[in-house]
KOLFI-112996 format. One record per residue: z, y negated, x negated of N, C-alpha, C in turn; residue in three letters. Coordinates in pm, 1 decimal, m for minus. Layout:
// residues N
Z, Y, X, Z, Y, X, Z, Y, X, ALA .
...
//
This chain:
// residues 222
m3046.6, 0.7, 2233.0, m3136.6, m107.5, 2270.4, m3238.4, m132.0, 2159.9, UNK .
m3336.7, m208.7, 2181.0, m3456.9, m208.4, 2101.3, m3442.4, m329.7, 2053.9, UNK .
m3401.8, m298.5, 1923.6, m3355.9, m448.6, 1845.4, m3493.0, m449.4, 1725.2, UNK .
m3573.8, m568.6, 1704.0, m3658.0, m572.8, 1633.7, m3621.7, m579.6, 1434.4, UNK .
m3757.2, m454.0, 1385.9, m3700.3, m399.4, 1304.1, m3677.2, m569.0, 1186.1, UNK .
m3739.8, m666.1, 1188.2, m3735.8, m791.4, 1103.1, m3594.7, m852.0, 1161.9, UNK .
m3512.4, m805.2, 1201.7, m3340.8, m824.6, 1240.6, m3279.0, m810.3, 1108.6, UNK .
m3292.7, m891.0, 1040.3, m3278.6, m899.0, 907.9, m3120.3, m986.2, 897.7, UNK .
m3042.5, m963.2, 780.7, m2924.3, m1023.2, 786.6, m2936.8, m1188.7, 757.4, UNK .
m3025.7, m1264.1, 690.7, m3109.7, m1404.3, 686.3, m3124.4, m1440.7, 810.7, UNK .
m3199.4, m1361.3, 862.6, m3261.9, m1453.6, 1035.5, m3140.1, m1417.2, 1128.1, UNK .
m3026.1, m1338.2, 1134.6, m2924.5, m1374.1, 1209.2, m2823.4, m1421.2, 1174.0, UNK .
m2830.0, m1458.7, 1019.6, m2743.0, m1611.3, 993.2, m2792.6, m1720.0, 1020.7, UNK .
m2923.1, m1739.1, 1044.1, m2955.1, m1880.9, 1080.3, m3002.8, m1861.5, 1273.1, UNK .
m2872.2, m1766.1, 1320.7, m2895.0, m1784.1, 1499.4, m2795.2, m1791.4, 1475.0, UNK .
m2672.4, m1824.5, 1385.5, m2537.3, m1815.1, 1392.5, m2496.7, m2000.9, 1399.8, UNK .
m2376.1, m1991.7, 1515.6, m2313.7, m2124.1, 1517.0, m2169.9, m2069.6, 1443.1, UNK .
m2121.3, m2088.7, 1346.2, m1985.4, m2042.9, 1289.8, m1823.0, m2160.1, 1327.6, UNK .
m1811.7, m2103.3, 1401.1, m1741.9, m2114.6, 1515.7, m1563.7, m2156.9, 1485.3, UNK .
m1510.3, m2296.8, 1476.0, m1347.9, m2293.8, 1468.9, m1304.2, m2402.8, 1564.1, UNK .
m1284.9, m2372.3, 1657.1, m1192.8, m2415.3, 1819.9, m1071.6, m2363.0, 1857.4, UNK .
m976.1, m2348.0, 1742.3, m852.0, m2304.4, 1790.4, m794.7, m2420.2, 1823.3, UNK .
m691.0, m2419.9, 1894.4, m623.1, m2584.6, 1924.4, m514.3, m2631.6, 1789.7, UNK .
m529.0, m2493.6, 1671.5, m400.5, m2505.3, 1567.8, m474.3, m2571.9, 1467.2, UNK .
m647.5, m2581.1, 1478.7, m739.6, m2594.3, 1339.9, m676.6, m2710.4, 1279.6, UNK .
m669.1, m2692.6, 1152.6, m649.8, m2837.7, 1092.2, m773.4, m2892.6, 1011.5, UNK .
m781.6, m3047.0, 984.3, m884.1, m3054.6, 912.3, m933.0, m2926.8, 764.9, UNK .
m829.1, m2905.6, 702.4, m823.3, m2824.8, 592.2, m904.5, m2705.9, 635.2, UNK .
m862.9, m2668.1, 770.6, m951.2, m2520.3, 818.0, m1096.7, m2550.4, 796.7, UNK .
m1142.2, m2659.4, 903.4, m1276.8, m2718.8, 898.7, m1353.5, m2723.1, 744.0, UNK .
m1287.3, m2753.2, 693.9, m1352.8, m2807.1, 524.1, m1350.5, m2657.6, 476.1, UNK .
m1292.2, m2579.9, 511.0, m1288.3, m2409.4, 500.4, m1412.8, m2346.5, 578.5, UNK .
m1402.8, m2398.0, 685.6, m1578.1, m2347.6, 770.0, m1640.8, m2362.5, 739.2, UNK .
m1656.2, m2508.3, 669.0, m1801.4, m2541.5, 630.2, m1819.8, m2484.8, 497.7, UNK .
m1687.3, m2413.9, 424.9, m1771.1, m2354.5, 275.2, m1825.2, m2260.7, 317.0, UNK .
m1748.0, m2141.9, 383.9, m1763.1, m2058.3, 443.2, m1899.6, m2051.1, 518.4, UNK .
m1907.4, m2125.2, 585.0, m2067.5, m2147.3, 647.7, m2201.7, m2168.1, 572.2, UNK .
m2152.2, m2276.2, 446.2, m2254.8, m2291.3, 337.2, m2267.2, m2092.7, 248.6, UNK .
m2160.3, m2060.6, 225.6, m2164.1, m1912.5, 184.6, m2243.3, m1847.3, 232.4, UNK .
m2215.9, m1805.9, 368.1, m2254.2, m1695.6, 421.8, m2442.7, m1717.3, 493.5, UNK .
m2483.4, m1849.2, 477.2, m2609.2, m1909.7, 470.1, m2645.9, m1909.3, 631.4, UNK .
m2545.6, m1968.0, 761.4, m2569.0, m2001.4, 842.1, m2633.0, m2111.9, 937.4, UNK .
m2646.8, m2124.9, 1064.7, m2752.5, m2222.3, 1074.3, m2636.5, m2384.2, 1110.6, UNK .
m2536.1, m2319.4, 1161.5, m2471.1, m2403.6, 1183.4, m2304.9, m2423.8, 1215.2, UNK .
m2246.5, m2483.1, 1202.5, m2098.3, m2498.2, 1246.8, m2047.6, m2606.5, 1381.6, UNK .
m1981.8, m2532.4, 1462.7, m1921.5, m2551.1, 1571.8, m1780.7, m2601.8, 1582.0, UNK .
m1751.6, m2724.0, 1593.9, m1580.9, m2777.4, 1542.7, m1556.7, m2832.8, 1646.3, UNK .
m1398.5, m2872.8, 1738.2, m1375.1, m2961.7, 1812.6, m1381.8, m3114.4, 1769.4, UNK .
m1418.1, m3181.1, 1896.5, m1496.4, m3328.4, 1877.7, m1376.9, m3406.1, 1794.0, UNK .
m1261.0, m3380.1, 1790.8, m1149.4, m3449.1, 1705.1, m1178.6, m3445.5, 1560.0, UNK .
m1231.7, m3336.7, 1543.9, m1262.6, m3318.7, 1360.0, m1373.5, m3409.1, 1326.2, UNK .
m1414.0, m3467.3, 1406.5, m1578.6, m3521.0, 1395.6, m1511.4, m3651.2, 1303.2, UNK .
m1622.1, m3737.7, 1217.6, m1715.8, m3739.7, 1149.4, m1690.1, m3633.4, 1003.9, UNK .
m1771.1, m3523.7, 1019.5, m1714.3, m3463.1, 890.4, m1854.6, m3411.3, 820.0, UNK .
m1817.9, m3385.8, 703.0, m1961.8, m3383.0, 592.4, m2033.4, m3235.0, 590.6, UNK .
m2136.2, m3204.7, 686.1, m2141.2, m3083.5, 663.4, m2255.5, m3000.8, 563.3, UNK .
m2305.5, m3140.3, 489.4, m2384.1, m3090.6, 405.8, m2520.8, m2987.7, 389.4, UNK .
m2597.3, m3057.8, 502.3, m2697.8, m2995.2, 541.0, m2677.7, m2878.1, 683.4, UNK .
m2588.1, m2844.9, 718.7, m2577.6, m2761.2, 833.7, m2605.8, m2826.7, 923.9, UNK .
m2645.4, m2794.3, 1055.9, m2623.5, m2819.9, 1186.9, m2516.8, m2860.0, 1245.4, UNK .
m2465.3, m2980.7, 1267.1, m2292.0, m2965.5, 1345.7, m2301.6, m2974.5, 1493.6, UNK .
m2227.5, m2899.6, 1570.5, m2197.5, m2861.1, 1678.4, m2049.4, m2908.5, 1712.9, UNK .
m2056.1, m2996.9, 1844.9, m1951.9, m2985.5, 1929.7, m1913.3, m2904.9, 2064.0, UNK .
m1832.5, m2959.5, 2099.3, m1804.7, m2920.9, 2275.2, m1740.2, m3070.3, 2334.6, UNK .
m1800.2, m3002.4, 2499.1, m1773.0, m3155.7, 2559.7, m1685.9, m3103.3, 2695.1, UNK .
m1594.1, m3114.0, 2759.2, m1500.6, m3057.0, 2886.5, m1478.8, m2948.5, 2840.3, UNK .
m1402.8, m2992.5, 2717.1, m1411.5, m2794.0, 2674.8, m1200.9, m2791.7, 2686.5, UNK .
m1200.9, m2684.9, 2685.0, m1254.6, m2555.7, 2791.0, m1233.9, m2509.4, 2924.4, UNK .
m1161.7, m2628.7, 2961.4, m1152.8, m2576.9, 3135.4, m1286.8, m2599.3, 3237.5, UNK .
m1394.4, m2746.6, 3195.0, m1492.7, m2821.2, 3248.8, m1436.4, m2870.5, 3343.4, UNK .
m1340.1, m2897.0, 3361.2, m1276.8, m2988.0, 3507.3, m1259.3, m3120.3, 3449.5, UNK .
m1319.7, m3147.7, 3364.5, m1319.1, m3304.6, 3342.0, m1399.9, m3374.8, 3427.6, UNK .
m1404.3, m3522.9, 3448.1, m1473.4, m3610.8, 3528.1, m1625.8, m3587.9, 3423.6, UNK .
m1744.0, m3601.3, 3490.8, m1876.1, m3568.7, 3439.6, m1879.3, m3747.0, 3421.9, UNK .
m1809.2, m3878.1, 3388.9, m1854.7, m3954.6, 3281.1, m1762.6, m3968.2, 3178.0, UNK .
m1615.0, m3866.4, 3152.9, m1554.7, m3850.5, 3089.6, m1618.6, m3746.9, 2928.5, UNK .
m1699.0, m3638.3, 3013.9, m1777.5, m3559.9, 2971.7, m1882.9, m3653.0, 2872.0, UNK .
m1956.4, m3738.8, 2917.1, m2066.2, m3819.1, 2898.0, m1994.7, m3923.5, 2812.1, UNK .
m1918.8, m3984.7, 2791.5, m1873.3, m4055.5, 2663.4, m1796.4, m3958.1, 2559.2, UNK .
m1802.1, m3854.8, 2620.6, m1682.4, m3759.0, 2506.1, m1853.1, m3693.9, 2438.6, UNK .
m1934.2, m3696.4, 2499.8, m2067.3, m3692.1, 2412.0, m2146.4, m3769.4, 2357.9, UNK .
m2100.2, m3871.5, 2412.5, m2200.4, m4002.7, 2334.9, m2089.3, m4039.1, 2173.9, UNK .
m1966.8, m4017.7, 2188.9, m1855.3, m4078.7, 2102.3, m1901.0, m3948.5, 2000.9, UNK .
m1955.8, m3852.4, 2014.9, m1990.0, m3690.2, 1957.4, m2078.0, m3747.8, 1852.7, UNK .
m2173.4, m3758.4, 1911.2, m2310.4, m3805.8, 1889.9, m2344.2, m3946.4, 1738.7, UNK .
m2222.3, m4009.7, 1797.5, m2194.3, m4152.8, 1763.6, m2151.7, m4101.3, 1595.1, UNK .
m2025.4, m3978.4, 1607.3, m1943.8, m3936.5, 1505.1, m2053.5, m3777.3, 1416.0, UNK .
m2179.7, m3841.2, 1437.1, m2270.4, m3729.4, 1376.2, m2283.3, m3541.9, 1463.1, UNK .
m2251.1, m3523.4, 1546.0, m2295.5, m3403.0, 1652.2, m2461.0, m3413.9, 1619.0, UNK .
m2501.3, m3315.4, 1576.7, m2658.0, m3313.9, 1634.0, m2638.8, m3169.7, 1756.9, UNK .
m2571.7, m3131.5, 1809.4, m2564.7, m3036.9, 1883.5, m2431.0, m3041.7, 1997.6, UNK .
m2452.7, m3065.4, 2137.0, m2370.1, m3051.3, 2218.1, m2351.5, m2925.9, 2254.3, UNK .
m2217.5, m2856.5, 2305.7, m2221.7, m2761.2, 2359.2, m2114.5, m2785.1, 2490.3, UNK .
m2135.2, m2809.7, 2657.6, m2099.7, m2866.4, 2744.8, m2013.2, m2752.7, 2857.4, UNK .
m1914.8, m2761.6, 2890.2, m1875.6, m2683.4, 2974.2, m1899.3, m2757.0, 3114.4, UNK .
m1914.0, m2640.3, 3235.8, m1968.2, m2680.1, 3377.3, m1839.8, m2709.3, 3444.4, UNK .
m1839.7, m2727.9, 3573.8, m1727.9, m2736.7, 3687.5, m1733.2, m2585.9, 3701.4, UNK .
m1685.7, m2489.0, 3636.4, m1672.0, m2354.7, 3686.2, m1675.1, m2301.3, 3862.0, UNK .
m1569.6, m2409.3, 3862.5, m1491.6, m2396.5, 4028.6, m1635.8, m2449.5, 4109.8, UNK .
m1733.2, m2529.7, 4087.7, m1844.6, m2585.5, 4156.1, m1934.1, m2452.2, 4178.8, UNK .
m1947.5, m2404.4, 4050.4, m2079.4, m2334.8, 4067.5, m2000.9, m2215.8, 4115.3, UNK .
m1858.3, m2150.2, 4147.8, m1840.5, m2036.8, 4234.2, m1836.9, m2103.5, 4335.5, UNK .
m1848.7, m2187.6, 4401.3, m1828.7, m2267.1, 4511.4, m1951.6, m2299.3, 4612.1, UNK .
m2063.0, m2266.8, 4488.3, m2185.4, m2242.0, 4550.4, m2248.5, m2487.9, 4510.1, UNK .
m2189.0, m2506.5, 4454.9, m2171.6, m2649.2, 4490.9, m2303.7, m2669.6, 4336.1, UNK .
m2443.1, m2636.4, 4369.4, m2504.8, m2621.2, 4249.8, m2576.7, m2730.7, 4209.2, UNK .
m2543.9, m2863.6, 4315.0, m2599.5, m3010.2, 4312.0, m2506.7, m3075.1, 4217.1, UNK .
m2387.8, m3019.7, 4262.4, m2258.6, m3089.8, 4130.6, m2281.9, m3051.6, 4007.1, UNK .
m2327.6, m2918.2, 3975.5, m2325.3, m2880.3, 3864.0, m2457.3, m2905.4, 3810.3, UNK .
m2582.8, m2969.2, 3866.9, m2676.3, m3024.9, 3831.7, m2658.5, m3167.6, 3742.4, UNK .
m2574.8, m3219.7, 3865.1, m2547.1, m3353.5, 3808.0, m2442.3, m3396.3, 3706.9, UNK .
m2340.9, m3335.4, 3675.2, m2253.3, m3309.9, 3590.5, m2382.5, m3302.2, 3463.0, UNK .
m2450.6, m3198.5, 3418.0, m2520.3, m3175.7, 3322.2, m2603.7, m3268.6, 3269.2, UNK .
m2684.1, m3311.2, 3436.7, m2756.4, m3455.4, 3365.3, m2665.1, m3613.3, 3343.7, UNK .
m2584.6, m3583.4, 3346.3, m2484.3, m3688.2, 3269.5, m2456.2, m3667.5, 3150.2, UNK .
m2441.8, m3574.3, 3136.8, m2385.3, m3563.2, 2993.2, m2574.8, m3524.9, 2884.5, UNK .
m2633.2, m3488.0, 2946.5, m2801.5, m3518.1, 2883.1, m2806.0, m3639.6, 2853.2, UNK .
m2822.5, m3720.1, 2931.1, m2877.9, m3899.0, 2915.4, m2760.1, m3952.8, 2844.2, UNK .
m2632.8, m3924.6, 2860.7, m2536.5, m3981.6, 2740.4, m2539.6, m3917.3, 2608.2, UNK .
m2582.4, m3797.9, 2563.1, m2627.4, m3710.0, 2429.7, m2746.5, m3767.5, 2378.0, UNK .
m2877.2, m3811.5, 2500.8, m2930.3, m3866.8, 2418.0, m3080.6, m3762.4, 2384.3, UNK .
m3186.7, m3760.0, 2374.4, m3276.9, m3724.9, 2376.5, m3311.0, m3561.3, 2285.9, UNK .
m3233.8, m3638.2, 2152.3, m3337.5, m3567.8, 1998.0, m3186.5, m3502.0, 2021.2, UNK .
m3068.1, m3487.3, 2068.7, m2933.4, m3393.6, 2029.5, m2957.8, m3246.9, 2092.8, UNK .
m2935.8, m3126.6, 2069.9, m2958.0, m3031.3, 2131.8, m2853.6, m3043.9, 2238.7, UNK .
m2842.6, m2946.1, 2348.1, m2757.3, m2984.3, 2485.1, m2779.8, m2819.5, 2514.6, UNK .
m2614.5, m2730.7, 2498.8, m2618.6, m2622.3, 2549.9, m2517.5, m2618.3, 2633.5, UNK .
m2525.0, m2576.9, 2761.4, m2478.1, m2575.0, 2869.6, m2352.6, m2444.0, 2901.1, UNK .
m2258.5, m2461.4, 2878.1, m2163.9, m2317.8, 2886.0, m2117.5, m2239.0, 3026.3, UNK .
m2152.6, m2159.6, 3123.0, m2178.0, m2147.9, 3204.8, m2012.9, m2030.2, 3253.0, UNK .
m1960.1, m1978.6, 3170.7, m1873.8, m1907.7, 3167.0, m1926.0, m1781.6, 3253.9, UNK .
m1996.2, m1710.3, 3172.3, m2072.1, m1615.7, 3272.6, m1985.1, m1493.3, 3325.4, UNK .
m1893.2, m1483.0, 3285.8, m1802.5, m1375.5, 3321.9, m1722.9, m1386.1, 3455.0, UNK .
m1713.9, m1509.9, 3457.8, m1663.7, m1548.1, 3611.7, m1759.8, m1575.4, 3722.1, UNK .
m1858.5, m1546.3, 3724.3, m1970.1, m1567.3, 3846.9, m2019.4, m1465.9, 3886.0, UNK .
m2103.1, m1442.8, 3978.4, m2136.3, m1343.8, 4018.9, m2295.7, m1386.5, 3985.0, UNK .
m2368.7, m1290.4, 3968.6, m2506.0, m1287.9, 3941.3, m2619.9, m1429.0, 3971.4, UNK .
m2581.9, m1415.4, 4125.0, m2653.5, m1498.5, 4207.5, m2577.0, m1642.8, 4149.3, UNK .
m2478.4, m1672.2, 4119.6, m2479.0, m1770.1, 4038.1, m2464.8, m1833.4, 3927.0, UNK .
m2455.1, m1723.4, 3892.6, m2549.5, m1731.3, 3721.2, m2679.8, m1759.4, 3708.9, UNK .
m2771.4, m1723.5, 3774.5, m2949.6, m1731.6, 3809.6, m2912.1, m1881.8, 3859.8, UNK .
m2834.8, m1976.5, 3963.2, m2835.4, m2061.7, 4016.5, m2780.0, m2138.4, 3913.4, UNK .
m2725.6, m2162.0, 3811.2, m2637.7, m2254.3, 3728.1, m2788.8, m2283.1, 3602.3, UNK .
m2822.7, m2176.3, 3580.2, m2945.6, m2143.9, 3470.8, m3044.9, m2260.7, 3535.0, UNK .
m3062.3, m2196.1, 3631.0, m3169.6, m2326.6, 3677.3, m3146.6, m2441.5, 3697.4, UNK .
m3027.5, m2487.6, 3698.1, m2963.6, m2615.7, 3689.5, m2944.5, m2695.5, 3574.0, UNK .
m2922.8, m2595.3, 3512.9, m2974.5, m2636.2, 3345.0, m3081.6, m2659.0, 3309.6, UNK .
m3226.5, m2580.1, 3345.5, m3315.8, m2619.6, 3312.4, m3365.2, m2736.3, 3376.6, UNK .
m3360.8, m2791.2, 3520.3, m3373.6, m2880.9, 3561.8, m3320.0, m3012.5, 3517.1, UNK .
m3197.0, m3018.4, 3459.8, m3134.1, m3106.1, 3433.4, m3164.4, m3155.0, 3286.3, UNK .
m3259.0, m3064.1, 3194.8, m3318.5, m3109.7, 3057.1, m3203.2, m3038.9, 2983.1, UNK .
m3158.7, m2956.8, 3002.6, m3060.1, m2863.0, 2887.1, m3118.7, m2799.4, 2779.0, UNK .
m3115.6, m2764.3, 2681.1, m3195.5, m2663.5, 2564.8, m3174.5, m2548.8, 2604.6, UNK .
m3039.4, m2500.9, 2611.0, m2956.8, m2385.9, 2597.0, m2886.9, m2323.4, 2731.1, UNK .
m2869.7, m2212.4, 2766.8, m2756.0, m2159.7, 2829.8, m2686.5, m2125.2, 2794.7, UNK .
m2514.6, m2074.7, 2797.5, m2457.4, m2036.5, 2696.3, m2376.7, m1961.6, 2777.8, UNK .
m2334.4, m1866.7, 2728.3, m2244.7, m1752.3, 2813.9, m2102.1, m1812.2, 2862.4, UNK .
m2038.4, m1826.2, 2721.3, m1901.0, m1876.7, 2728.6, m1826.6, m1937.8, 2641.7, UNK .
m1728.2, m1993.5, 2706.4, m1625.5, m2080.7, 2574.2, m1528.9, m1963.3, 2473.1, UNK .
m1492.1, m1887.7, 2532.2, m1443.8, m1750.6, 2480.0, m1275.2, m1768.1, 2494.5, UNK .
m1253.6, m1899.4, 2595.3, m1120.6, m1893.7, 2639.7, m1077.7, m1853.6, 2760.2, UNK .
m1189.1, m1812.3, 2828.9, m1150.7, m1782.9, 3000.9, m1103.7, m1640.2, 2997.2, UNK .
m999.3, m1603.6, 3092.9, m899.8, m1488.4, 3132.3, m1005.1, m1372.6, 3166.1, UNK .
m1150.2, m1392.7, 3232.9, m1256.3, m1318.7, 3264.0, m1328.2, m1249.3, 3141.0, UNK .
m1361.2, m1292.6, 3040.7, m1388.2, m1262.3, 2934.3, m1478.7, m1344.5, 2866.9, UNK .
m1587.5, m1306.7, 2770.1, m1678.3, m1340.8, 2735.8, m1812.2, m1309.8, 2719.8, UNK .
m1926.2, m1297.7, 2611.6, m2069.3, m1260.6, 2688.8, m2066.1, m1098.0, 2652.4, UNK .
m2151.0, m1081.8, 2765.2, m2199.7, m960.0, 2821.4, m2364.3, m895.2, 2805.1, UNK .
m2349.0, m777.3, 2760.4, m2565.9, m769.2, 2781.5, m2606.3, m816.2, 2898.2, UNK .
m2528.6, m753.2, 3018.5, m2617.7, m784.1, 3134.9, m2600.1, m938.4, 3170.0, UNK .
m2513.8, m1034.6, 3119.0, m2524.7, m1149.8, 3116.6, m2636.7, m1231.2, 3052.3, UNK .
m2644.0, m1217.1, 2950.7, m2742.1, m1221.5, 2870.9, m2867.2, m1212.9, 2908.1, UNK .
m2893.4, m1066.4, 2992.1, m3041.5, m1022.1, 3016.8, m3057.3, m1098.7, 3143.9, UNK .
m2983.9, m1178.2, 3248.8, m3005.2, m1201.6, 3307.7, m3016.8, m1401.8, 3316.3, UNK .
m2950.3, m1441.5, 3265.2, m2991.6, m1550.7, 3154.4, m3134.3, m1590.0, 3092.8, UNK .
m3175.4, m1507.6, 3027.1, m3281.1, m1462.0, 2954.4, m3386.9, m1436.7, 3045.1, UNK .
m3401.5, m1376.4, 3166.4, m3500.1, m1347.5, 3231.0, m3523.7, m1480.2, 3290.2, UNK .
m3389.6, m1548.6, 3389.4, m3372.2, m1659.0, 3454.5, m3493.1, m1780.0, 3333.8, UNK .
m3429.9, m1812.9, 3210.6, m3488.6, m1910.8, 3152.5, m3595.9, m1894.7, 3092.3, UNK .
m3649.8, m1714.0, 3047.8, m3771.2, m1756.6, 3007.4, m3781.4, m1829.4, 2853.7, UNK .
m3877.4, m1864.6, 2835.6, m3870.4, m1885.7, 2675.7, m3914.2, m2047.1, 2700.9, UNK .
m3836.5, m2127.8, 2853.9, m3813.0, m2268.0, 2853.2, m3665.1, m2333.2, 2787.0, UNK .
m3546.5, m2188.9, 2784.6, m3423.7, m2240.0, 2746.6, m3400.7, m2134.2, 2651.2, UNK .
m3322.4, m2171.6, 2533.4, m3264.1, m2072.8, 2458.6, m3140.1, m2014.6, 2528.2, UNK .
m3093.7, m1874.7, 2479.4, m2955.1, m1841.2, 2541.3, m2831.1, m1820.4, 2430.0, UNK .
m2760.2, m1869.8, 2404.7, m2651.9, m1854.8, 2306.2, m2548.0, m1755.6, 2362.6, UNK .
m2496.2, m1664.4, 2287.7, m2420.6, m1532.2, 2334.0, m2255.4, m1607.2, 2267.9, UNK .
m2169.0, m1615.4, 2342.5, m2063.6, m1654.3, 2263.8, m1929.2, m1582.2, 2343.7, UNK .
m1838.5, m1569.4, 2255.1, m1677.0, m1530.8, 2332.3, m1710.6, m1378.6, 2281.8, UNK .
m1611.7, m1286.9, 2160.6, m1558.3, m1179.5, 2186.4, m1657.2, m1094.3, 2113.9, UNK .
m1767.7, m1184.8, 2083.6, m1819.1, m1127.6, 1942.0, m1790.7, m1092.4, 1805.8, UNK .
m1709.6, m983.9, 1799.1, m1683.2, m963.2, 1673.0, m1739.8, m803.6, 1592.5, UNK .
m1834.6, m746.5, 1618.6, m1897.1, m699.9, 1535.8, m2049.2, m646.8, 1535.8, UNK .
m2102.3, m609.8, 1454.6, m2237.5, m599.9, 1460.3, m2350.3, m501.9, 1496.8, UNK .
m2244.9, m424.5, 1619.5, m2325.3, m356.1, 1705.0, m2308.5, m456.1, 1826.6, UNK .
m2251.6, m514.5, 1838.8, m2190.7, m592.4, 2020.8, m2301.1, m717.1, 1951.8, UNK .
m2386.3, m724.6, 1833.7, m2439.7, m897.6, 1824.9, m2576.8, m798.2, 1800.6, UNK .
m2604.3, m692.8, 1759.5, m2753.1, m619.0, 1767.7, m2789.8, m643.5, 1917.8, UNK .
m2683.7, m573.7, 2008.2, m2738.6, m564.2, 2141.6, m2770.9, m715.6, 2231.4, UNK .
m2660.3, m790.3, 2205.2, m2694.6, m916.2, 2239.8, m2850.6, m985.7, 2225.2, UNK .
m2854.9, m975.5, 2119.4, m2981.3, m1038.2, 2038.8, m3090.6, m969.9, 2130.1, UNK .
m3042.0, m821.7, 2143.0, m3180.6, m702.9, 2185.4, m3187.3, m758.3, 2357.8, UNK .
m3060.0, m831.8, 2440.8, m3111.0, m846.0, 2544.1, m3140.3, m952.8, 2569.1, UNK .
m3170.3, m1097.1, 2451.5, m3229.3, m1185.5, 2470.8, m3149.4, m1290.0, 2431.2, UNK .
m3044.2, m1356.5, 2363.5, m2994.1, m1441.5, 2265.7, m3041.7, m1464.8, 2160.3, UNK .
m3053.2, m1618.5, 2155.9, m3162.3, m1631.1, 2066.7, m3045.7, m1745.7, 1938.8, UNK .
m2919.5, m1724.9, 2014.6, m2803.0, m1804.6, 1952.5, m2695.0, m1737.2, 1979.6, UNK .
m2594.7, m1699.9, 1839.3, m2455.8, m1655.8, 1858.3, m2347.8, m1712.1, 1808.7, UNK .
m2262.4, m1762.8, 1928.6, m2136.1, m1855.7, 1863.6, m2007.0, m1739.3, 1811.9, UNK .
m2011.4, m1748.6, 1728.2, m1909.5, m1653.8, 1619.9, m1787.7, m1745.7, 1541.8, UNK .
m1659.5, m1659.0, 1528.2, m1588.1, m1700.9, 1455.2, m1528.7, m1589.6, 1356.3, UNK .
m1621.1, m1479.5, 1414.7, m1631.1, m1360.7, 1310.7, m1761.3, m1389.5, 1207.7, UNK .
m1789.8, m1444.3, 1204.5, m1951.8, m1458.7, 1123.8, m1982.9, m1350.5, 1043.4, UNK .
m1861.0, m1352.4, 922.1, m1864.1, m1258.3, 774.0, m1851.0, m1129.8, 818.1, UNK .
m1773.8, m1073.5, 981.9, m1793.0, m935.0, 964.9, m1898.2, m885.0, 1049.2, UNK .
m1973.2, m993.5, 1154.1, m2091.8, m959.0, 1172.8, m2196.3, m931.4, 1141.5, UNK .
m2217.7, m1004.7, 1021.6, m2307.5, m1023.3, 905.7, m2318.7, m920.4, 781.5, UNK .
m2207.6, m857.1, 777.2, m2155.9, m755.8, 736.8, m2283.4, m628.1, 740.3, UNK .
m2287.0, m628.4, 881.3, m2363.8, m492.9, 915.8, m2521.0, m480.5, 916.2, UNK .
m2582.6, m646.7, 858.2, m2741.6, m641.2, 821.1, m2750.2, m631.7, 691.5, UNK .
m2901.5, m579.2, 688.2, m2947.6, m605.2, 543.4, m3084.5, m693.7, 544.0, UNK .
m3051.1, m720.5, 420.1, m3213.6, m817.9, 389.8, m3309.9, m724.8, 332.7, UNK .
//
């Protein structure tokens, strides 16, 4: 794939969300991400909303909201992002009604999103996790646009816990075509090395949620 030659190991640490959502993390891990994250000169760190208020010292902090099944109630969703927000999140990352959008049900999954928008709050980024591995094309193109309608920043492939897998090129490229350079696309789930995050990038991710960071990073140079 035609990965641009300024793919420099700098500019894909700062598309990096550095990534710790195990259900075992302890605070101690977290305070470990964020050195780790300050190290390796990323753009940002990704923690569950329980670890929140924590010091990240100039990074970006990132949550998740219905994570990871999205079968939460969409105003359960919407205070579990405002309480985000409240506890310093400058970055949501939102899981959908999975079961809606195979269901074809793409008004639910509209409105689900703009709930949890107007409870995040204007200036917070809002990336939308679409679990792209479980849909079929046609509603992947249909969830994308639901996002953009609904004021989302981001699309995002996946939580990287579903049995289906995680992101894909042709997920990606089709993402990417869908949004256009109105939504960013974040590549996440099952990224762990730095030919599978060249190609990503090459089919249009303009964000990668990693919990490999150091051995992705590994394979650029400055």
């Amino acid at each position: 794939m035609d990965v641009p030659q300024t793919l420099t190991r700098a500019r894909v640490a700062q598309m990096i969300d550095h990534t710790l959502l195990k259900p075992e993390a302890t605070r101690a891990d977290v305070v470990s991400l964020i050195d780790e994250a300050h190290e390796l000169g990323v753009l940002a760190v990704c923690v569950s909303p329980s670890m929140l208020p924590i010091n990240g010292d100039g990074l970006v902090m990132a949550t998740v909201v219905g994570f990871p099944s999205g079968k939460h109630h969409s105003l359960i969703k919407g205070a579990e992002a405002r309480l985000a927000v409240e506890n310093g999140a400058d970055e949501i990352d939102m899981v959908i009604d999975v079961g809606a959008a195979i269901a074809g049900a793409y008004d639910e999954v509209l409105q689900d999103i703009v709930v949890v928008r107007e409870a995040a709050g204007p200036d917070v980024i809002l990336k939308v996790i679409i679990e792209s591995a479980a849909l079929s094309d046609d509603a992947i193109v249909a969830v994308c646009k639901a996002a953009q309608q609904a004021g989302a920043d981001f699309v995002k492939t996946s939580t990287g816990f579903h049995p289906a897998g995680g992101a894909s090129v042709h997920a990606v490229q089709l993402m990417a075509a869908t949004v256009g350079d109105s939504l960013g696309v974040k590549a996440s789930g099952g990224i762990r090395t730095t030919e599978t995050a060249r190609d990503l990038i090459a089919a249009g991710a303009t964000r990668l949620g990693l919990s490999s960071s150091a051995t992705v990073l590994a394979g650029f140079t400055d």
